[in-house]
C-alpha positions in Angstrom: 23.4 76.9 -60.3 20.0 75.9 -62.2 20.5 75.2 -65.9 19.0 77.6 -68.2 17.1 75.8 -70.3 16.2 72.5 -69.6 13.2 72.1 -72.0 12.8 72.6 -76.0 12.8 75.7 -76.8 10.1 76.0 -79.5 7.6 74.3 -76.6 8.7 76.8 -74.0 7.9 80.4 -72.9 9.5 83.1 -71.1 8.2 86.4 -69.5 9.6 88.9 -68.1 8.9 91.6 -65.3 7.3 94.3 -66.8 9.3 97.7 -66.5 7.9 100.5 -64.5 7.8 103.5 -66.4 7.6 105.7 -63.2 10.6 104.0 -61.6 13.0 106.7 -61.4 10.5 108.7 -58.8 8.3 105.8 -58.4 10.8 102.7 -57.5 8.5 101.5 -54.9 6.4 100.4 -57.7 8.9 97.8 -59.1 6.8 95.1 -57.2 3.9 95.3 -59.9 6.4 94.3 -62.8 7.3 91.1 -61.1 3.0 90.5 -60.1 2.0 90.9 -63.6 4.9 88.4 -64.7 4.0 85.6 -61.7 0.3 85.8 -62.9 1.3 85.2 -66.3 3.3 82.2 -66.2 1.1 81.1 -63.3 -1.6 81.0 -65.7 0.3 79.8 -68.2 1.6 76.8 -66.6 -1.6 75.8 -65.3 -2.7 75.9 -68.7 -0.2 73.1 -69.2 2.1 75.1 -71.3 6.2 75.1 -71.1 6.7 78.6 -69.2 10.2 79.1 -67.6 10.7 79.8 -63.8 11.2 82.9 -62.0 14.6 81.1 -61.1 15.6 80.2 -64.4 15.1 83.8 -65.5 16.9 85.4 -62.5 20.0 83.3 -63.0 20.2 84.7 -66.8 19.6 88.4 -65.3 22.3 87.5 -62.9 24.8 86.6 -65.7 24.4 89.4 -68.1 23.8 91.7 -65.2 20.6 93.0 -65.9 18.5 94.3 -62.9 15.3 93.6 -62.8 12.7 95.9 -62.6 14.5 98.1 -65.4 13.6 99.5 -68.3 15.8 97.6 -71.5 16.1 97.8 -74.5 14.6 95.7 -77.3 18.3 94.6 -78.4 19.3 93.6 -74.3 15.0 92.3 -73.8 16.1 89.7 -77.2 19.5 88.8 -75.6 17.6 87.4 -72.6 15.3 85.6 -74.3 18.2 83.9 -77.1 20.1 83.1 -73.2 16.8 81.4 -71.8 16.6 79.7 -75.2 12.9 80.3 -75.1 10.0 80.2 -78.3 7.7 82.9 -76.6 9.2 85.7 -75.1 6.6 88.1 -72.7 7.8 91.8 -71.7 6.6 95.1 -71.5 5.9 97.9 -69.3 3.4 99.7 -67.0 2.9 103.0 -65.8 0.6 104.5 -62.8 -0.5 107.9 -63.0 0.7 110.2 -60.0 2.9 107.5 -59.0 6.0 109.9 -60.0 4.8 112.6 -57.6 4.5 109.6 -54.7 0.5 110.5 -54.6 -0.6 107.7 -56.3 -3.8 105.7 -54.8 -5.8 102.5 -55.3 -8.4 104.6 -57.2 -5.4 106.0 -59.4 -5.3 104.6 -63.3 -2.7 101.9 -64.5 -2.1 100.9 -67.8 -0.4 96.9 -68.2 1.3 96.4 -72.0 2.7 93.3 -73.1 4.0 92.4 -76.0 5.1 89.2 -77.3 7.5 88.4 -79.6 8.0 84.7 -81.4 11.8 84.2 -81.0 11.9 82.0 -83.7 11.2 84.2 -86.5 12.4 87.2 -84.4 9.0 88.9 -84.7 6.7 90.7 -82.5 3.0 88.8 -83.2 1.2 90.8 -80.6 0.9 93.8 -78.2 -2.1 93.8 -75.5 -3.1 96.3 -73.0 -5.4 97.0 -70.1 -5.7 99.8 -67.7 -8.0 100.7 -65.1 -8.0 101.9 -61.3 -4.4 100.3 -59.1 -7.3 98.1 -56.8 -8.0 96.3 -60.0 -4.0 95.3 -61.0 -5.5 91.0 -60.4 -8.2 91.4 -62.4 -6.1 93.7 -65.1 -3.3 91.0 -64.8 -5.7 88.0 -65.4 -7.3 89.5 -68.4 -3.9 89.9 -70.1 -3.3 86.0 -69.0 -6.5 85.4 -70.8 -5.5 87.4 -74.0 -1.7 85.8 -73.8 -3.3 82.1 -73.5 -5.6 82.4 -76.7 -2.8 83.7 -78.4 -0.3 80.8 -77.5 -2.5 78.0 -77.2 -6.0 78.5 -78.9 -7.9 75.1 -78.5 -6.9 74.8 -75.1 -9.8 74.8 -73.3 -9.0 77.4 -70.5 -8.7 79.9 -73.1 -12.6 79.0 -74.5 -14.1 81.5 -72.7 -13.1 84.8 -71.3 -16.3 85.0 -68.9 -15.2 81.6 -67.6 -11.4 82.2 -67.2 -12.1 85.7 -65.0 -14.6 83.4 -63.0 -12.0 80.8 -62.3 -9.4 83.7 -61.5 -11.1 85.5 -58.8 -9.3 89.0 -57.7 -6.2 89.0 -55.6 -6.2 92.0 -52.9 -3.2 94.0 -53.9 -2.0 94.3 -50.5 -1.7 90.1 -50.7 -0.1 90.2 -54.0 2.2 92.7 -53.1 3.5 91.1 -50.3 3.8 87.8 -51.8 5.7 89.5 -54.5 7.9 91.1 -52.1 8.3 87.6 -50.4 9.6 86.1 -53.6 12.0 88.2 -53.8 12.9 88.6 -50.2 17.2 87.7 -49.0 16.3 86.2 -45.8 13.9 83.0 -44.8 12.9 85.1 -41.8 11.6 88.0 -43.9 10.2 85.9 -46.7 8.1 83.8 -44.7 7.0 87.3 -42.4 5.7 88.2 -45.8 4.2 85.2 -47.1 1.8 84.7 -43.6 1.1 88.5 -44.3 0.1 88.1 -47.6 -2.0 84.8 -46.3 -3.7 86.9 -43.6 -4.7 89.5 -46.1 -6.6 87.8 -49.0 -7.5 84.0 -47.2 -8.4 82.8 -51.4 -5.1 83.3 -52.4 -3.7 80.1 -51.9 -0.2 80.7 -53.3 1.9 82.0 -50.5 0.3 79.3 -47.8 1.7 77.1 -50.8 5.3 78.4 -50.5 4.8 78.4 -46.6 4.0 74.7 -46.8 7.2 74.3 -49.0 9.5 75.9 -46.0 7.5 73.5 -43.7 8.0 70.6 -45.5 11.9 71.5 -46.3 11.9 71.9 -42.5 9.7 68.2 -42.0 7.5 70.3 -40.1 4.4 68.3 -42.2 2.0 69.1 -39.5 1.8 72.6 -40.2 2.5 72.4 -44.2 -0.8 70.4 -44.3 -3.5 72.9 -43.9 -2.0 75.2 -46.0 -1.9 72.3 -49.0 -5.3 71.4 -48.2 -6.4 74.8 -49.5 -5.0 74.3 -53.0 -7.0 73.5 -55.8 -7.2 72.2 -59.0 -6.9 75.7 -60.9 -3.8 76.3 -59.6 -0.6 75.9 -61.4 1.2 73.9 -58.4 -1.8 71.7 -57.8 0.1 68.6 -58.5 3.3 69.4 -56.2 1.1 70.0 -53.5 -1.0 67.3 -53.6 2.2 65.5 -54.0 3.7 67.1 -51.0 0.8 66.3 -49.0 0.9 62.7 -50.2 4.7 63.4 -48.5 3.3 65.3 -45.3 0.7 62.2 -45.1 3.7 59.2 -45.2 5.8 61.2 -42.7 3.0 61.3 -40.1 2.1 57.5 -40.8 -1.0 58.2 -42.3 -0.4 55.6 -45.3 -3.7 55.9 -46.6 -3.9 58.8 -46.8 -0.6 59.5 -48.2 -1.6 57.0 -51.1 -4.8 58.7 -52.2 -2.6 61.8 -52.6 0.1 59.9 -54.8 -2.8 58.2 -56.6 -4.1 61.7 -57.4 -1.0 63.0 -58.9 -0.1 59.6 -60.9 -3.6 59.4 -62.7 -2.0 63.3 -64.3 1.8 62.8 -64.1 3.1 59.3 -64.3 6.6 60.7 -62.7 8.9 58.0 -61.4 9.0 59.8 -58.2 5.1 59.7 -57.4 5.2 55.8 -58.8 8.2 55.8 -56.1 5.8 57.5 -53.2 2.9 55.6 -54.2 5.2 52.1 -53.9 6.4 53.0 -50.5 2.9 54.2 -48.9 1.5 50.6 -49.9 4.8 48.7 -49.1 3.8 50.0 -45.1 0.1 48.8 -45.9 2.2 45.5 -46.8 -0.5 45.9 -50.1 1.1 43.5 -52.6 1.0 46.3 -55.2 3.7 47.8 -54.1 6.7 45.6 -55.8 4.0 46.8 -59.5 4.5 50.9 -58.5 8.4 50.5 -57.3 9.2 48.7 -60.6 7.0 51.2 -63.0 9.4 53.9 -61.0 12.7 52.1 -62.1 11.6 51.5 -66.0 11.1 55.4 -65.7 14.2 56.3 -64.7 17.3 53.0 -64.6 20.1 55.4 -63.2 18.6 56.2 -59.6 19.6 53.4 -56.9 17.0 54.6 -55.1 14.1 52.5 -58.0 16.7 49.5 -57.9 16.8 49.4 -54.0 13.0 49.3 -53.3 12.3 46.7 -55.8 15.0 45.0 -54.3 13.8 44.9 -50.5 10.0 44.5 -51.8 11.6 41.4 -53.6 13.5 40.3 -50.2 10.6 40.8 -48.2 8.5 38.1 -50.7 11.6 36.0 -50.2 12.5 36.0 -54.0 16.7 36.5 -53.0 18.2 36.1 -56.1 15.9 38.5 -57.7 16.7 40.7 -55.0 20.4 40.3 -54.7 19.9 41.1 -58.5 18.8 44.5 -57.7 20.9 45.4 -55.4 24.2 44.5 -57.1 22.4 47.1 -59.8 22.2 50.1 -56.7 25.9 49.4 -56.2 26.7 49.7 -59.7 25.7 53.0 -59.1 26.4 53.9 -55.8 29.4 52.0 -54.4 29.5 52.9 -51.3 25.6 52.6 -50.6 26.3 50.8 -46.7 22.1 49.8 -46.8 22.5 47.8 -50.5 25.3 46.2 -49.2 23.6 44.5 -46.4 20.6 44.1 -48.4 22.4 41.9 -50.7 24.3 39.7 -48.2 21.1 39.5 -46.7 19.6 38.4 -50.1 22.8 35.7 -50.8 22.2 34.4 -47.2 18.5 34.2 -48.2 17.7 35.9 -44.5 13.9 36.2 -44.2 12.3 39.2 -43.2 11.0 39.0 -39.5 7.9 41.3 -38.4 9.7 43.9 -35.5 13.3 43.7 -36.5 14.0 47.3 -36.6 17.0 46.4 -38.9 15.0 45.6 -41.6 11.3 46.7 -41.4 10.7 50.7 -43.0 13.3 50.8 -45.5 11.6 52.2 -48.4 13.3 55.3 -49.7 11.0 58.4 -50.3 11.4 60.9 -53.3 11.1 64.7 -51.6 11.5 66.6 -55.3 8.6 66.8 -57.8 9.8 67.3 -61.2 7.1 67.8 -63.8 9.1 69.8 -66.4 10.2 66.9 -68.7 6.8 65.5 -68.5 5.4 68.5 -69.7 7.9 68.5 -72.3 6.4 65.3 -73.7 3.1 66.4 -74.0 3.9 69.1 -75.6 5.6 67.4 -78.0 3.1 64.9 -78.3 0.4 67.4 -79.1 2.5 68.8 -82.0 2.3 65.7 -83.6 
């Protein structure tokens, strides 16, 4: 079960689908509630502000049992918010003329409304709207990005300039977004990644469901195919970083180490995680580039309680031939995992002051990758750091 709220609350923002007005003869409409919501907090967190997952949010719908896509009251819309522990809270409502006699068309109108209400001070501090023709629902979407980002955060520099934000945004085709919503949302991995090639196929600029079909590749260590579709990504998008950081993963797996350390470079330089310094430390340790042992210990002073830091600095100690610093390190990895078999031999191996011998399949390639990307508590820290 994911936790709630991980982050500060005052630094974070939640938004929620918008309800579709039509939906007791228009239900097939639901999907534009959750598209409006992804493009907010897509654009929100690319923005570099706090907003909470689509996962975090369906857990809390789950335990109140709420269903999503339906219209709530403001009383059960500020429950959800209190239960995500959120600062921002994002909902409204949209509406598609015709849509309730199922003859509605690209060409009919839509209106979008959000309003947004600073949880704090249980207060509503704005309401914005846009409507136009249903073919227009990205462009519609991204404006009310625009108008929620100056609101939130007005020196950041995306929200500058309107005309530059819509250029940077260019329209989704709705029969892409639409699919990829549907794909989100979608039971089975069969049907969601059906849906996510689909919505690929239809609108080749939208990069985000090749991203989630490079995710499935890469949970399945299929990296040959997740690469192309991470290739595509680019620095405008919210998920930049993980898939640059998954490609730097891709890269490592097909021995590529180069390669694979331009990537990790590329995220450090932004996000000085543990788990890129990690990724970064084990693509040079198979370059044998001395630098190595430098990125594997600025992992562990990041984060002392994973054996994971203490067992690479310990074999890129052993392989230098420094034992007792390395025996050092790895009674640390048992400290915290007892029954790590690997440490254990390590450290005999360290006591016994065994060098390392060039083709002993025993002991060469025994750096241990990081496959999660967690930027949320770096994030965090900024924000905190830009309040002061």
């Amino acid at each position: 079960m994911l936790p709630v709220a991980p982050l500060n609350a005052a630094n974070t923002v939640a938004v929620l689908p918008l309800f579709n007005t039509n939906e007791t003869r228009a239900p097939q409409l639901n999907w534009i509630g959750e598209s409006a919501a992804e493009t907010l907090r897509e654009s929100l967190y690319a923005a570099g502000l706090i907003a909470l997952t689509r996962e975090h949010r369906e857990e809390v719908y789950r335990r109140l049992s709420v269903r999503t896509g339906a219209v709530l009251t403001r009383a059960t819309v500020l429950r959800i918010g209190e239960t995500l522990d959120a600062g921002q809270l994002v909902y409204g409502d949209f509406r598609v003329d015709g849509a309730e006699f199922s003859n509605a068309t690209l060409d009919s109108n839509i209106r979008l409304t959000i309003h947004v209400i600073d949880l704090g001070k249980f207060r509503e501090t704005a309401k914005f709207e846009q409507t136009g023709p249903l073919r227009d629902l990205s462009v519609l979407e991204t404006r009310l990005s625009w108008f929620l980002l100056r609101l939130l955060a007005p020196t950041n520099e995306m929200a500058a300039s309107e005309t530059v934000f819509m250029r940077d945004h260019p329209p989704i085709k709705v029969d892409a977004m639409e699919s990829y919503v549907r794909a989100l949302a979608a039971a089975g991995p069969d049907q969601k990644t059906r849906l996510l090639t689909q919505a690929a196929r239809l609108d080749e600029h939208f990069t985000a469901p090749g991203f989630q079909l490079a995710r499935i590749a890469v949970a399945k260590k299929d990296y040959k195919a997740a690469v192309p579709w991470l290739t595509k990504v680019t620095r405008l998008d919210s998920y930049y970083m993980e898939a640059m950081f998954l490609l730097g993963l891709c890269r490592y797996n097909m021995s590529d180490f180069d390669a694979a350390a331009v990537q990790f470079r590329i995220v450090v330089a932004d996000m000085p995680l543990s788990e890129v310094y990690n990724n970064l430390g084990a693509a040079l340790s198979r370059k044998a580039d001395p630098a190595a042992l430098e990125n594997f210990e600025r992992a562990l002073e990041g984060d002392q309680a994973d054996p994971d830091y203490w067992f690479n600095v310990g074999y890129a100690l052993w392989k230098r031939g420094k034992f007792a610093e390395a025996a050092t390190k790895f009674r640390a990895v048992l400290d915290r995992a007892g029954n790590d078999q690997e440490a254990t031999t390590f450290l005999g191996r360290s006591l016994q002051a065994e060098t390392a011998r060039f083709g002993d399949t025993r002991t060469e390639y025994r750096e241990r990758l990081k496959t999660t990307f967690e930027d949320s508590a770096f994030r965090q820290l900024q924000a905190e750091l830009r309040k002061k």
